[in-house]
C-alpha positions as a printed NumPy array, in Angstrom:
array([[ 17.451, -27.626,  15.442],
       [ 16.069, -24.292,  13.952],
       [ 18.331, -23.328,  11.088],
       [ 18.712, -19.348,  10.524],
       [ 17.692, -18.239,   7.298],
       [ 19.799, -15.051,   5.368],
       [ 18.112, -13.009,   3.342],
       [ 17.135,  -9.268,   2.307],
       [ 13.441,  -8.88 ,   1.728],
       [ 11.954,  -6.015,  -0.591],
       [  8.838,  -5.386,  -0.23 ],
       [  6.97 ,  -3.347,  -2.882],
       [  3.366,  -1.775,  -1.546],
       [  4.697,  -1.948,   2.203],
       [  2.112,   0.344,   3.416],
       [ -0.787,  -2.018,   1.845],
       [ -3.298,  -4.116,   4.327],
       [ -1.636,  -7.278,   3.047],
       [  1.679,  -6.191,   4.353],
       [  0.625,  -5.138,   7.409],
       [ -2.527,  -7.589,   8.721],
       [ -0.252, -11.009,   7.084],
       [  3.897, -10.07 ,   6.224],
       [  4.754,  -8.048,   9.163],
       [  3.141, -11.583,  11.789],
       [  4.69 , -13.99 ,   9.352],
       [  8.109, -11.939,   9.28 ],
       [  7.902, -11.737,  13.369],
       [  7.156, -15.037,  13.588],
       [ 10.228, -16.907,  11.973],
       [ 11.909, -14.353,  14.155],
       [ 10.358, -15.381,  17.304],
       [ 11.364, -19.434,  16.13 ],
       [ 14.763, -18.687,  14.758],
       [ 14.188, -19.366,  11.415],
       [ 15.242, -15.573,  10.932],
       [ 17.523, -14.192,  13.095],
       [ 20.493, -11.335,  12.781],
       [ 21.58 , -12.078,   9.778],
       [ 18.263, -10.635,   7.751],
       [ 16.91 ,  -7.163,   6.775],
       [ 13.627,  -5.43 ,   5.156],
       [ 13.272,  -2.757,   2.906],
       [  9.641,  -1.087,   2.749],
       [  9.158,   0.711,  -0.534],
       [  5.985,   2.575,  -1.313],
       [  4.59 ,   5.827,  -2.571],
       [  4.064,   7.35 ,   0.527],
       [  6.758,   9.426,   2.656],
       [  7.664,   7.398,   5.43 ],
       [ 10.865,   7.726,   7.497],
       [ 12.638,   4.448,   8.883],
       [ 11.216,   5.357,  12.461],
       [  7.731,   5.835,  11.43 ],
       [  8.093,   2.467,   9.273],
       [  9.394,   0.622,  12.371],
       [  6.172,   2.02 ,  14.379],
       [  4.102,   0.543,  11.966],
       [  5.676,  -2.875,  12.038],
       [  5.709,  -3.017,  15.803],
       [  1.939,  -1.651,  15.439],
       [  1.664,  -4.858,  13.156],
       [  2.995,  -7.123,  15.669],
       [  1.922,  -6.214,  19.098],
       [ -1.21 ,  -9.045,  19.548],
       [  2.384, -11.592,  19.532],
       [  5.329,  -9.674,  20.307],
       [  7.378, -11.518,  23.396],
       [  8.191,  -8.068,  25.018],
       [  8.594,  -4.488,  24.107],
       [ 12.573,  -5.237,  23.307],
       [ 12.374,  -8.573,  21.656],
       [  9.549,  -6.614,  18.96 ],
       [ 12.139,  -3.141,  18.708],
       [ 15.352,  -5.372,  18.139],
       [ 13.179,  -7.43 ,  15.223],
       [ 11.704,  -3.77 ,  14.032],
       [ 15.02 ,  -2.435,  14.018],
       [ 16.107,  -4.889,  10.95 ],
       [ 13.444,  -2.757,   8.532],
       [ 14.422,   0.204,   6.507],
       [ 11.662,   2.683,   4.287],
       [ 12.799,   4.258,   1.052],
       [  9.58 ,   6.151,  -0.58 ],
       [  9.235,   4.355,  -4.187],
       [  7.719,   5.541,  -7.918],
       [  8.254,   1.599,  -9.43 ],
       [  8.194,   3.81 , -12.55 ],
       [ 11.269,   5.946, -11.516],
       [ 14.517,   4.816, -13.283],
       [ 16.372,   6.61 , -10.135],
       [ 14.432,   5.438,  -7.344],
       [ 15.984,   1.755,  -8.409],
       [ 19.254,   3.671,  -8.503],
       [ 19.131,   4.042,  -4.832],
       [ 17.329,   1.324,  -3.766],
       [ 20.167,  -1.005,  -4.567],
       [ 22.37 ,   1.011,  -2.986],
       [ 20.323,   0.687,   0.34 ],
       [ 20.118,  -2.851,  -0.381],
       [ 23.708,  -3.023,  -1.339],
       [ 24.399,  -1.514,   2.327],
       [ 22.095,  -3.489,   4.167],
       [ 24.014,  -6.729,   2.486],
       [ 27.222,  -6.022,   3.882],
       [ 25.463,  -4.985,   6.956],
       [ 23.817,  -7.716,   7.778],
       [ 26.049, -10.46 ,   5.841],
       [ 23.263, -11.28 ,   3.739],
       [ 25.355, -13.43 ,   0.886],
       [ 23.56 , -11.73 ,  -1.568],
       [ 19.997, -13.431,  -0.478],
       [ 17.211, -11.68 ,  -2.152],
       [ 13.604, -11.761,  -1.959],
       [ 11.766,  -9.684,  -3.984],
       [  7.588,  -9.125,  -2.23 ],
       [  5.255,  -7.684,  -5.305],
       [  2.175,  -6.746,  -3.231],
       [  1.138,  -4.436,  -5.58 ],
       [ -1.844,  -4.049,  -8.868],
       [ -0.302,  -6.876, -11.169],
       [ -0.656,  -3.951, -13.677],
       [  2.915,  -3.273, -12.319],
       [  4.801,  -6.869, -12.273],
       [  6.564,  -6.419, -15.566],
       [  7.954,  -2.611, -14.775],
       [  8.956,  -3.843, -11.437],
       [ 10.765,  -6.946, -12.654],
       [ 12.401,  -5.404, -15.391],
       [ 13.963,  -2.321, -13.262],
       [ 15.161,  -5.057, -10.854],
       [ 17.112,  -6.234, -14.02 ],
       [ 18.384,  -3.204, -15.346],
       [ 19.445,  -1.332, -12.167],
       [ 21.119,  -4.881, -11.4  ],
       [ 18.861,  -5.27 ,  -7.619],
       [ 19.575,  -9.08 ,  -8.675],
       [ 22.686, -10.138,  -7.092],
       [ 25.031, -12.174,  -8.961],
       [ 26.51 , -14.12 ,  -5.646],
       [ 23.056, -15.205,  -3.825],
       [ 19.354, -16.505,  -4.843],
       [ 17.075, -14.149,  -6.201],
       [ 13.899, -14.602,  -5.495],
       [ 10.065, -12.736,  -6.607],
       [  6.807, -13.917,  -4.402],
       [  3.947, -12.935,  -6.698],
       [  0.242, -12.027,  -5.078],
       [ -2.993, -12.483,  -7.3  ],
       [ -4.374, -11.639,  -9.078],
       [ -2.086, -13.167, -11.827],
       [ -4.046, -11.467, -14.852],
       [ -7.688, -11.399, -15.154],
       [ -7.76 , -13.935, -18.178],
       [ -5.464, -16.228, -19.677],
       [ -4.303, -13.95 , -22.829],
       [ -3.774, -10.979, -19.8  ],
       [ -2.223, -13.768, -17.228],
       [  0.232, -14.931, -19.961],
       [  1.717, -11.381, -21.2  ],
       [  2.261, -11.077, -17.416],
       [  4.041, -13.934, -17.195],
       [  5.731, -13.386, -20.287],
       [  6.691,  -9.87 , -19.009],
       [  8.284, -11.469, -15.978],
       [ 10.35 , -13.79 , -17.485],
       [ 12.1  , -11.443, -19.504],
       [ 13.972, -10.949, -16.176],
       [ 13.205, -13.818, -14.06 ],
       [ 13.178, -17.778, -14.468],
       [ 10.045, -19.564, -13.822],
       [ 12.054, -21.355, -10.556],
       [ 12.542, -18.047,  -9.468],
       [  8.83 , -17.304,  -9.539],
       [  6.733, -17.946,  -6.17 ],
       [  3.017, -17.309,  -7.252],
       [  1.895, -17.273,  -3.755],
       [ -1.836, -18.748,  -3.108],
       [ -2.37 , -18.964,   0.621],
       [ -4.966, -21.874,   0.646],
       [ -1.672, -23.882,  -0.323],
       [  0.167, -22.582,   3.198],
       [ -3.495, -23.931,   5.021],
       [ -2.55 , -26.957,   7.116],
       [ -5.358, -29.161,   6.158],
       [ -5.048, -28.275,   2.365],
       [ -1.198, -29.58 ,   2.257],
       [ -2.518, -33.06 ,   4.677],
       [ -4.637, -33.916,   1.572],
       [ -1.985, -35.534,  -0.292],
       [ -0.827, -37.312,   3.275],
       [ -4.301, -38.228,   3.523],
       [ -4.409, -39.964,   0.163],
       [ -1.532, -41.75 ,  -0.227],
       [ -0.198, -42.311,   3.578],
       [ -3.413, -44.638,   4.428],
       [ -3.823, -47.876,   2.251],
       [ -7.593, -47.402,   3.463],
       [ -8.011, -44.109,   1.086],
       [ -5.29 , -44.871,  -1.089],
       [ -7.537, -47.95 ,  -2.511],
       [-10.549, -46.151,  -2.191],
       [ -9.799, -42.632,  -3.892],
       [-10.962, -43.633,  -7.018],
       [-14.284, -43.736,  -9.753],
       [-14.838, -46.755,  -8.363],
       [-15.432, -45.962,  -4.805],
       [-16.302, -42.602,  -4.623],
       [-19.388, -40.747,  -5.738],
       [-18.585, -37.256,  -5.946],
       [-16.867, -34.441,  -3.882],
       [-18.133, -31.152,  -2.518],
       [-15.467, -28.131,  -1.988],
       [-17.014, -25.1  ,  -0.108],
       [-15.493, -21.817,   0.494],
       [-17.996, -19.696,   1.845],
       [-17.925, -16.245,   3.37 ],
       [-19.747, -14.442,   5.818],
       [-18.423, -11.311,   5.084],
       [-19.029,  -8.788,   1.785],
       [-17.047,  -7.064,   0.158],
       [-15.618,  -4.499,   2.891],
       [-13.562,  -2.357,   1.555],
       [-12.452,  -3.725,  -1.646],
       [-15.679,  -2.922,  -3.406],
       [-13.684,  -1.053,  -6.35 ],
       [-11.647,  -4.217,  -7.457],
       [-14.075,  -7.013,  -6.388],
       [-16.522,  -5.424,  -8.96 ],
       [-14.544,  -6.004, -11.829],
       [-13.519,  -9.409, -10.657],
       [-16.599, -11.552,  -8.734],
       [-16.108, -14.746,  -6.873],
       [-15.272, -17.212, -10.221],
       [-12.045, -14.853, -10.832],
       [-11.364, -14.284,  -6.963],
       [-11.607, -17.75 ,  -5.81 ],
       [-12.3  , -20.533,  -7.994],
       [ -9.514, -19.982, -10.689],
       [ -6.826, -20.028,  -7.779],
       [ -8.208, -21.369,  -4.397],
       [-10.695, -23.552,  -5.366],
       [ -8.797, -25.191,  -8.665],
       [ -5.819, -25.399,  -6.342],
       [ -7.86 , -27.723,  -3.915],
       [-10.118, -29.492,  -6.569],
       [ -6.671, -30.814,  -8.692],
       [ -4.863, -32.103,  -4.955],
       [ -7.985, -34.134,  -4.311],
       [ -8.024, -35.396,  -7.841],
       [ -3.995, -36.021,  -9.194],
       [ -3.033, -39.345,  -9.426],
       [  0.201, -40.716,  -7.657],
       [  2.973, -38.674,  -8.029],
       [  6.435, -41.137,  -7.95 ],
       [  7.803, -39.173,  -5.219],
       [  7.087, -36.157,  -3.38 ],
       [  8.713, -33.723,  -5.371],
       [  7.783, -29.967,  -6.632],
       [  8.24 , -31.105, -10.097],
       [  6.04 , -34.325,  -9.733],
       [  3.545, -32.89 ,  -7.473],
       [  2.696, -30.31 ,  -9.992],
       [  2.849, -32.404, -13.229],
       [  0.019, -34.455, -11.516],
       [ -1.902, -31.33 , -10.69 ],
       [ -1.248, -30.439, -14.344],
       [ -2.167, -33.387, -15.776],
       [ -6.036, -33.085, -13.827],
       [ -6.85 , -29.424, -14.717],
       [ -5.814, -30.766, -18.766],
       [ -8.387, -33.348, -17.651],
       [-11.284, -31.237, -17.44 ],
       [-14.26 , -31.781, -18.898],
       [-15.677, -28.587, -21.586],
       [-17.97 , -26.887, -19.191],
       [-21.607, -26.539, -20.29 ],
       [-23.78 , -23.804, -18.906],
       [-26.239, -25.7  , -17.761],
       [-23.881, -26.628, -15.102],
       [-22.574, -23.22 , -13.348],
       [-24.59 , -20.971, -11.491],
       [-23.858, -17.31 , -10.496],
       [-25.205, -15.542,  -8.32 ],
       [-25.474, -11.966,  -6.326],
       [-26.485, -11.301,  -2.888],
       [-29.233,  -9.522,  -2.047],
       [-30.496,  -8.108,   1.106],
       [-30.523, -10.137,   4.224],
       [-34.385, -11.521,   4.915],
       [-33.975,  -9.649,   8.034],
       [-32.674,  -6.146,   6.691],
       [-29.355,  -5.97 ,   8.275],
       [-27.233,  -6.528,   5.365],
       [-27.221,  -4.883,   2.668],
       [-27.302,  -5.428,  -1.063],
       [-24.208,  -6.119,  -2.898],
       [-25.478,  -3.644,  -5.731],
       [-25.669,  -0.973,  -2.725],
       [-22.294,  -1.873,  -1.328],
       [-19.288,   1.216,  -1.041],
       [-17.544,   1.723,  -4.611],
       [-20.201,  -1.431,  -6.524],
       [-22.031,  -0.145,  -9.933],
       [-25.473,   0.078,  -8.612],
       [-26.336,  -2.448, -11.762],
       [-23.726,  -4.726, -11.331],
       [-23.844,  -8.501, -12.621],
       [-20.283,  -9.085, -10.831],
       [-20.896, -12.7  ,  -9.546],
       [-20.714, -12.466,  -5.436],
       [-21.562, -16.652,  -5.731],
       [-20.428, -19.575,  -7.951],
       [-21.545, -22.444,  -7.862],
       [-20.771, -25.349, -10.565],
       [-20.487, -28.902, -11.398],
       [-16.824, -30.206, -12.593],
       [-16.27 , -33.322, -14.217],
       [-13.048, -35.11 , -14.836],
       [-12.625, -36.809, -17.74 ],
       [ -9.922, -39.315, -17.409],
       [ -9.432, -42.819, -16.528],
       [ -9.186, -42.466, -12.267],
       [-12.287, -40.724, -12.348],
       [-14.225, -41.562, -15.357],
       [-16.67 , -38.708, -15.381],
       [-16.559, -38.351, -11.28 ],
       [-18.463, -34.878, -10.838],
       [-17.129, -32.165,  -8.144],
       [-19.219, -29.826,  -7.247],
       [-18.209, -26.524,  -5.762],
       [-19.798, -23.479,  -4.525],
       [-18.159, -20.284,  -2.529],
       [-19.687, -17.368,  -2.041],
       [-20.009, -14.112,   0.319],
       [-22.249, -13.025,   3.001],
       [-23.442, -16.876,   3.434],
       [-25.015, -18.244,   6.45 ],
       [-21.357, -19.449,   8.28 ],
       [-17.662, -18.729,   7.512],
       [-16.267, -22.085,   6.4  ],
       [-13.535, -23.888,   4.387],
       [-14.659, -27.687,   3.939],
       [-14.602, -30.389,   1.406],
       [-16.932, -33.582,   2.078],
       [-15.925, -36.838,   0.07 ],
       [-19.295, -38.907,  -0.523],
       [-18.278, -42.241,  -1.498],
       [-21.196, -44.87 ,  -2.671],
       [-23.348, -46.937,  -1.632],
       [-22.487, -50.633,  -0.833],
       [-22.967, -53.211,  -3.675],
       [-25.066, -55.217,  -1.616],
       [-28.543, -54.543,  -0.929],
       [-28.463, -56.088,   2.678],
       [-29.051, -52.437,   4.385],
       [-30.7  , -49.741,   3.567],
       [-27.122, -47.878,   4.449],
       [-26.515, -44.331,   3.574],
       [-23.474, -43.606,   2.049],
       [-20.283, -42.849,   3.167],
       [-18.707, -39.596,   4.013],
       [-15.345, -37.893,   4.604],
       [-15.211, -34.363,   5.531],
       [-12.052, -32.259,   5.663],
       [-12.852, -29.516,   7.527],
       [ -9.92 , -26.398,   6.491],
       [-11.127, -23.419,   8.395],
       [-12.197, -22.226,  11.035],
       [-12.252, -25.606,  12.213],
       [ -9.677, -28.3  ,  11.04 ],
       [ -9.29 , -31.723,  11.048],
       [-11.51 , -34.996,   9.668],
       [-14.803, -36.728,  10.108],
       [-15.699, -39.799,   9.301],
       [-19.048, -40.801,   8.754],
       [-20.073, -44.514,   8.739],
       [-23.037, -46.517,   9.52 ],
       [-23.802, -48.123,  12.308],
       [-26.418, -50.695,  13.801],
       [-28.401, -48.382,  16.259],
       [-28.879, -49.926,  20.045],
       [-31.639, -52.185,  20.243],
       [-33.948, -54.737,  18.241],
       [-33.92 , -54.695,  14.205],
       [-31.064, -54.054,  12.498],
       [-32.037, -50.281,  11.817],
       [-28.845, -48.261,  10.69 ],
       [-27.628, -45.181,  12.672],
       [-24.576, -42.771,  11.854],
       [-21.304, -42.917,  13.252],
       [-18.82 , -40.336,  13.152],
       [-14.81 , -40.896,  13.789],
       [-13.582, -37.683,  14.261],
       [-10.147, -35.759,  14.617],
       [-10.64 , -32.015,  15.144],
       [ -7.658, -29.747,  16.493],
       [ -8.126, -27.953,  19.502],
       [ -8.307, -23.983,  19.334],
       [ -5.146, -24.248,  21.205],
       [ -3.469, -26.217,  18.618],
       [ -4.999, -24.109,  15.912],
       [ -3.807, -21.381,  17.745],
       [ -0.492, -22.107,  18.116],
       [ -0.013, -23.324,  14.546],
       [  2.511, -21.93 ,  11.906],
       [ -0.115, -19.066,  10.   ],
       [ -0.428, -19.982,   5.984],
       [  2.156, -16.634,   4.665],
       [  4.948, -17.495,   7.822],
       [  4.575, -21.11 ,   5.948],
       [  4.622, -20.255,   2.592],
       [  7.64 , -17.471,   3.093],
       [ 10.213, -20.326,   5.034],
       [  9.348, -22.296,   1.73 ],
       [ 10.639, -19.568,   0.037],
       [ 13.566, -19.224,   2.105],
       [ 14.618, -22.63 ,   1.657],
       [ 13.616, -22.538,  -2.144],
       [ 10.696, -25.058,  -2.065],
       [  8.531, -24.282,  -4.912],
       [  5.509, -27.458,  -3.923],
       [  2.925, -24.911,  -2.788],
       [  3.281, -22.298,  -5.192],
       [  1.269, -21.941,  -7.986],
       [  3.023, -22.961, -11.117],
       [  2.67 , -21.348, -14.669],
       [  1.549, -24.772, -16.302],
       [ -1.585, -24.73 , -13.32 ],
       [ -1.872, -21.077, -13.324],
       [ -2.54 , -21.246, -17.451],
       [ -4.588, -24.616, -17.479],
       [ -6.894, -22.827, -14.526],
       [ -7.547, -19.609, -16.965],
       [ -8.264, -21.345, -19.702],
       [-11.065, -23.354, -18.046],
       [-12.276, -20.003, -16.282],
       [-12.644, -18.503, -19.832],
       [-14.432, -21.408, -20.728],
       [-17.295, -20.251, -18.334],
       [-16.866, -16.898, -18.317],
       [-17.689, -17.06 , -22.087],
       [-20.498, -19.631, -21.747],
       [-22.071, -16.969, -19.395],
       [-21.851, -13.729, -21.938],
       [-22.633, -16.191, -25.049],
       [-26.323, -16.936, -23.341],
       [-26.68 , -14.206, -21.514],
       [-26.944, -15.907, -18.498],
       [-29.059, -14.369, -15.721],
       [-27.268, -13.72 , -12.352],
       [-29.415, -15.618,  -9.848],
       [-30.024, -13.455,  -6.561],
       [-30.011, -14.723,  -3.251],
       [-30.268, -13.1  ,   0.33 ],
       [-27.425, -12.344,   2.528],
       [-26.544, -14.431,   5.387],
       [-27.953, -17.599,   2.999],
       [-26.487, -20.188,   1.781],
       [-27.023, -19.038,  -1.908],
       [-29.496, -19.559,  -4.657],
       [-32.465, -22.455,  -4.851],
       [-30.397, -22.733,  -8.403],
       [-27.075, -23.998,  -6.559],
       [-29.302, -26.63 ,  -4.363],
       [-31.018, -27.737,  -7.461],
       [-27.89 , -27.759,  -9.688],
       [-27.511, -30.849,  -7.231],
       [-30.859, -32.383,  -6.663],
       [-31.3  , -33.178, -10.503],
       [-28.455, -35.295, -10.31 ],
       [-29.997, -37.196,  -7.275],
       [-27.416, -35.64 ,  -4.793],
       [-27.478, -32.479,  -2.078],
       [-25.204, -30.379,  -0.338],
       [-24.175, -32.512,   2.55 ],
       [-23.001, -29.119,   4.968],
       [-26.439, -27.119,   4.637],
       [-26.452, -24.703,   8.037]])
């Protein structure tokens, strides 16, 4: 049975993309299921000069590819309110707990608060700290503040942030919202590992050879040419998504699945890894597609036409601890590669024996678009001779099922809701991520690295394929 969630949402920067292309669905959503009901309400804040009518346009503009009829979509629009918002303006927070004061009694809400910063992080600590001193936290209900990255753009920046925010928040109060932890197939990795005796004996140094995570991109920049400049994929993706995946495939055995043991585990792995050397990164730019119709990054809306901002990363991660012994990851994402794809192969080693001439091993996890597993083993191929031929077991969701799955933020905001912290970003992974970052980011300006062009619609550099290939290994997914 569907239990009803109460709650009060505020949502700062409610006339943002974010709000409107991933909230407004998620919000719908648990309405549509039941997990929010009659007893909830929205307030939109944000610069502009909205009324509540226009506001309620927008969110059933927001809604319409999934709304069950024209009434169903008005009586969930009708729960959202607009008050126009300067989070610098003592008296703006003046009346915006009186609205929300109102909408409590209103709607019964118990004092249930959630508090949506979608907004530059620059403002975190002046939003948080009004909240306190205009007394928006309730005393009788949870108080709650979902976080979007970027969470600081180093670790001396990510920490006065957080510092900021705890002035007027606790840490369990803090939901540091990463997405790629609301992804189906990224929260069956731990079910993967340690639900099957057959991987749970074989995830180890002893069995495994190395792992591959690949987040690539088809598309550029768009329209976020302004901030992606002054942040490039190793700040934009690997120090959240792809350190978020790389530390579930590589914890050890928590004692019991809970929020605090999960993430102590994940904590324990990013302490774990190895000083990077530069040798092993690459970064890279794209260039202009071989067949002209992409353009450059450097030519790109809003992009210093001499940029170095790294549109590709790829590296080699080694953890240094007894599980894995020196086991290297390797990871690469990039944008305006050859596919779209979220996918992390698991190439595990050779047999002992010398019997076959077998080639090794492989699990892939495919995240997005696809999802699901493949398992690739050997097998003896029809007819004389005992010649080896692939096999793949395979369990790939239908596009109906995909479909018809719970999106990452309607996922992530019921956790919320019911105050489960497991796939949120804490501040002991969100610090141990930075400081590794910073670790490359300063290997890179030390040597002057060179940024390592490749063409659009690629799959990146020679550099990233040979970053491989001198250990004896190569990208297994190479469209």
């Amino acid at each position: 049975m569907t239990q009803e969630n109460k709650a009060l949402f505020i949502i700062f920067g409610a006339t943002g993309d974010l709000a409107h292309r991933k909230l407004y669905p998620a919000l719908y959503r648990l309405y549509k299921k039941g997990f929010l009901s009659e007893q909830f309400a929205v307030i939109g804040t944000a610069r502009r000069e909205w009324s509540d009518d226009y506001y309620q346009d927008v969110v059933m503009d927001a809604i319409e590819d999934s709304v069950e009829s024209e009434e169903h979509g008005r009586s969930f629009a009708s729960h959202f309110r607009y008050q126009s918002h300067n989070v610098k303006d003592t008296e703006h927070y003046v009346t915006l707990k009186k609205l929300a004061d109102t909408l409590d009694s209103e709607y019964d809400l118990d004092g249930n608060r959630v508090f949506y910063l979608s907004m530059s992080p620059s403002f975190f600590g002046t939003i948080t700290d009004h909240l306190k001193q205009e007394k928006l936290i309730s005393d009788n209900g949870f108080n709650r503040v979902i976080i979007e990255k970027p969470f600081g753009s180093d670790y001396e920046s990510s920490k006065a942030l957080n510092d900021d925010i705890l002035e007027s928040f606790d840490e369990n109060q803090l939901y540091r919202i990463d997405h790629y932890l609301g992804k189906e197939m990224i929260q069956s990795i731990l079910t993967l590992r340690f639900a099957n005796r057959l991987f749970e004996n074989s995830w180890n140094k002893d069995a495994i050879d190395h792992m591959q995570i690949t987040l690539s991109e088809q598309l550029g920049v768009e329209e976020r040419g302004e901030y992606y400049d002054k942040s490039g994929a190793l700040k934009d993706m690997v120090q959240n998504h792809v350190m978020q995946v790389l530390s579930l495939l590589t914890m050890d055995a928590p004692k019991s699945y809970t929020t605090n043991e999960v993430r102590n585990k994940k904590v324990d792995v990013l302490k774990a890894l190895k000083t990077p050397v530069v040798t092993d990164f690459v970064r890279g730019q794209y260039s202009e597609s071989e067949d002209g119709s992409v353009t450059a990054y450097r030519l790109e809306d809003k992009v210093n036409p001499h940029s170095t901002t790294d549109t590709f990363v790829a590296g080699k991660i080694v953890i240094d601890n007894d599980t894995w012994d020196k086991m290297p990851v390797y990871i690469r994402t990039g944008k305006r590669m050859t596919k779209k794809s979220t996918r992390i192969d698991i190439v595990f080693k050779q047999s002992e024996n010398n019997i076959f001439n077998d080639t090794p091993t492989h699990l892939t996890i495919h995240v997005d678009p696809f999802e699901g597993f493949e398992l690739t083993l050997n097998d003896k191929k029809i007819g004389p001779g005992m010649d080896l031929t692939p096999m793949t077991l395979g369990s790939l969701r239908s596009e109906e099922t995909i479909e018809n799955s719970p999106e990452a933020y309607e996922k992530l905001i019921l956790d919320v809701l019911r105050g489960d912290e497991t796939h949120f970003a804490h501040w002991g992974e969100v610090s141990e991520s930075w400081k590794f970052i910073d670790q490359i980011k300063r290997l890179w300006e030390d040597t002057n690295h060179p940024i390592a062009f490749y063409p659009a619609l690629s799959m990146g550099p020679k550099e990233a394929f040979e970053l491989l290939e001198k250990d004896g290994r190569q990208w297994v997914w190479n469209p």
